[in-house]
NUZABA-646412 format. One record per residue (C-alpha): chain; residue in three letters; residue number from 1; x, y, z. Coordinates in pm, 1 decimal. Example, Ala and Ser with C-alpha at 12.3 -4.5 7.8 and 13.67 -1.06 7.14 Angstrom:
2
+----+-----+-----+----------+----------+----------+
! ch !  aa !   i !       c1 !       c2 !       c3 !
+----+-----+-----+----------+----------+----------+
!  A ! ALA !   1 !   1230.0 !   -450.0 !    780.0 !
!  A ! SER !   2 !   1367.0 !   -106.0 !    714.0 !
+----+-----+-----+----------+----------+----------+
***
This chain:
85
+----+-----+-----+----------+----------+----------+
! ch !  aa !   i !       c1 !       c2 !       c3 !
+----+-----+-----+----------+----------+----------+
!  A ! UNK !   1 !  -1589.8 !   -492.5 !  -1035.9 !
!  A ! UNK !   2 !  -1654.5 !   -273.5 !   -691.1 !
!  A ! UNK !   3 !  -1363.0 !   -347.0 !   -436.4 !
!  A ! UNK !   4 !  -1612.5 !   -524.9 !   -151.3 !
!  A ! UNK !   5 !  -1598.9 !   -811.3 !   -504.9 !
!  A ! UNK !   6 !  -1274.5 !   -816.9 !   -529.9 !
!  A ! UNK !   7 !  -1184.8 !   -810.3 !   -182.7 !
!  A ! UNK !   8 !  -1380.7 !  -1140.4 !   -116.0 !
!  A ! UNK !   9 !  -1212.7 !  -1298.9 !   -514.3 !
!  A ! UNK !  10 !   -879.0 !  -1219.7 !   -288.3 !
!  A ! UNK !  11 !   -959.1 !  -1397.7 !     51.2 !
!  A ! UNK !  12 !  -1133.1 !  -1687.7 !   -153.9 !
!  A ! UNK !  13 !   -797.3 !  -1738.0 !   -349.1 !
!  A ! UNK !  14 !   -593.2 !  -1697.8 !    -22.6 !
!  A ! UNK !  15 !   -804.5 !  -1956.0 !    157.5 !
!  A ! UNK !  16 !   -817.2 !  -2193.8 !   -140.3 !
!  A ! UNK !  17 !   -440.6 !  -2179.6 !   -194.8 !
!  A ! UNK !  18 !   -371.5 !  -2183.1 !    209.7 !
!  A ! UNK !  19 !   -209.2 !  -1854.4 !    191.1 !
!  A ! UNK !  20 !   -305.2 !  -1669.0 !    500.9 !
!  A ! UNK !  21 !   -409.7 !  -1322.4 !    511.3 !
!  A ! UNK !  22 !   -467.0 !  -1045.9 !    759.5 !
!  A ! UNK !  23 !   -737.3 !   -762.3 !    780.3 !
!  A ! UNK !  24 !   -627.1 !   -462.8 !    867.5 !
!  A ! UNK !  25 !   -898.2 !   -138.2 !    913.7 !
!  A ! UNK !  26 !   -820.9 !    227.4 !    796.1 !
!  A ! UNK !  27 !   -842.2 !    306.5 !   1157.6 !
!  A ! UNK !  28 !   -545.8 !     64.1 !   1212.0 !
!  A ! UNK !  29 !   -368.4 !    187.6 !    948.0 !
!  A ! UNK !  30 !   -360.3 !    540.9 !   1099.4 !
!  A ! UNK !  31 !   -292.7 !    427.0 !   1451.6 !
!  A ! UNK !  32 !     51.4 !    247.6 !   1331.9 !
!  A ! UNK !  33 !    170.4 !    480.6 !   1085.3 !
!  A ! UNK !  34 !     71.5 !    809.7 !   1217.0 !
!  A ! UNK !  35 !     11.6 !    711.5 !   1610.9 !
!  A ! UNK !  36 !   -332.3 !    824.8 !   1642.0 !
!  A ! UNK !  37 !   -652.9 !    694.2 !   1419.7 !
!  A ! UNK !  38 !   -835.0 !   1002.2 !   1285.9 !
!  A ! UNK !  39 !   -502.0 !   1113.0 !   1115.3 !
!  A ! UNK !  40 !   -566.2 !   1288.5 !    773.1 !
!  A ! UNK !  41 !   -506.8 !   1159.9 !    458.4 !
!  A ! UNK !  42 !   -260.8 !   1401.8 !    386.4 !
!  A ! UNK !  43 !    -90.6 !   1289.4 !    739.4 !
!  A ! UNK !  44 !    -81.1 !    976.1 !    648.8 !
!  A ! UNK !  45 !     58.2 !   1051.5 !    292.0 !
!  A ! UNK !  46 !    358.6 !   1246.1 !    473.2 !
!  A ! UNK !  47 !    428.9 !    989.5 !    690.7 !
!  A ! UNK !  48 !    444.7 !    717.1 !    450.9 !
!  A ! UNK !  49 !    645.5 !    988.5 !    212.3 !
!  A ! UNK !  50 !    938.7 !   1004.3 !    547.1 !
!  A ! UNK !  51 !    951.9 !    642.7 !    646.8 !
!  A ! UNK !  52 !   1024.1 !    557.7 !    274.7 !
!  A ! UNK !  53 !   1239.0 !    827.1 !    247.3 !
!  A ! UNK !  54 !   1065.7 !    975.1 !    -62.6 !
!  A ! UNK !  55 !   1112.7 !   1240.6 !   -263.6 !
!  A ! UNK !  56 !    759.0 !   1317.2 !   -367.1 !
!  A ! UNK !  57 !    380.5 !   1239.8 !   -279.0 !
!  A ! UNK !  58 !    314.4 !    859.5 !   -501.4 !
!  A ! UNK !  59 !     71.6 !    914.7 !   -749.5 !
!  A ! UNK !  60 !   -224.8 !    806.1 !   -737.6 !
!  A ! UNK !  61 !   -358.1 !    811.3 !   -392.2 !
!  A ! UNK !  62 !   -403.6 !    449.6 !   -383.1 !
!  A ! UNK !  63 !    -26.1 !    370.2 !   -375.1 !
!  A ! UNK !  64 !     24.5 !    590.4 !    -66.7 !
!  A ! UNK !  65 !   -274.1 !    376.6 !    105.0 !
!  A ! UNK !  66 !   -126.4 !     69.2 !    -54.0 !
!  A ! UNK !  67 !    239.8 !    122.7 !    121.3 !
!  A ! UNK !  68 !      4.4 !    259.8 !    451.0 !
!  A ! UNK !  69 !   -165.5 !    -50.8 !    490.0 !
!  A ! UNK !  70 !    146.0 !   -269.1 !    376.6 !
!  A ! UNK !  71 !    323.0 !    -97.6 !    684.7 !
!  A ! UNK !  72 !     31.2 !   -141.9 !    965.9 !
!  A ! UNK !  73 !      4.0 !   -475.4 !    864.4 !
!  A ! UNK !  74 !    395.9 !   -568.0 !    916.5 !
!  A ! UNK !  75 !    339.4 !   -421.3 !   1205.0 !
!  A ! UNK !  76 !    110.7 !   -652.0 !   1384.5 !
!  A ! UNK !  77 !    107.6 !   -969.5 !   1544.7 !
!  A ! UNK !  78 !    -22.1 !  -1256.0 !   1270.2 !
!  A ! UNK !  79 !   -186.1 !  -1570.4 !   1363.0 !
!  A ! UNK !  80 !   -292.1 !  -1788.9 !   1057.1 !
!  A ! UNK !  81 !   -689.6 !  -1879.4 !   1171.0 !
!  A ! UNK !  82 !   -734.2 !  -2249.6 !   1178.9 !
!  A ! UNK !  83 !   -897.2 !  -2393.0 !    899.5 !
!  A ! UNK !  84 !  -1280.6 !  -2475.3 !    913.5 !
!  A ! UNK !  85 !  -1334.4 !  -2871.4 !    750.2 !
+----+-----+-----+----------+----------+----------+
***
């Protein structure tokens, strides 16, 4: 399954069980963590190692995106879109 199908499986689900959800770009994701949106992955992946205070680089690459985008998004301003009848 490519990840545009399961993105849309994972907002249907949210919507259908009234959970709410919020979008966040990969520009986004490098403004918050790294202050400036054409960081590097590997700027990124430093960051993210510092503010969790790790030892070493996750493996694979998708956790340190994973953490990346968990901390942009805690970082912004959520308002649950009103539901379409």
């Amino acid at each position: 399954m490519a990840v545009s199908e399961v993105r849309g499986v994972l907002l249907l689900l949210g919507e259908k069980e009234g959970i709410p959800t919020i979008e966040v770009t990969p520009l986004e994701v490098k403004q918050r963590v790294c202050g400036h949106g054409f960081a590097s992955k590997e700027a990124v992946a430093l960051k993210v190692g510092l503010l969790f205070n790790l030892k070493e680089r996750p493996r694979p690459a998708d956790i340190t995106d994973a953490l990346a985008i968990a901390l942009a998004a805690s970082s912004m301003p959520f308002e649950p879109p009103s539901r379409i009848a």
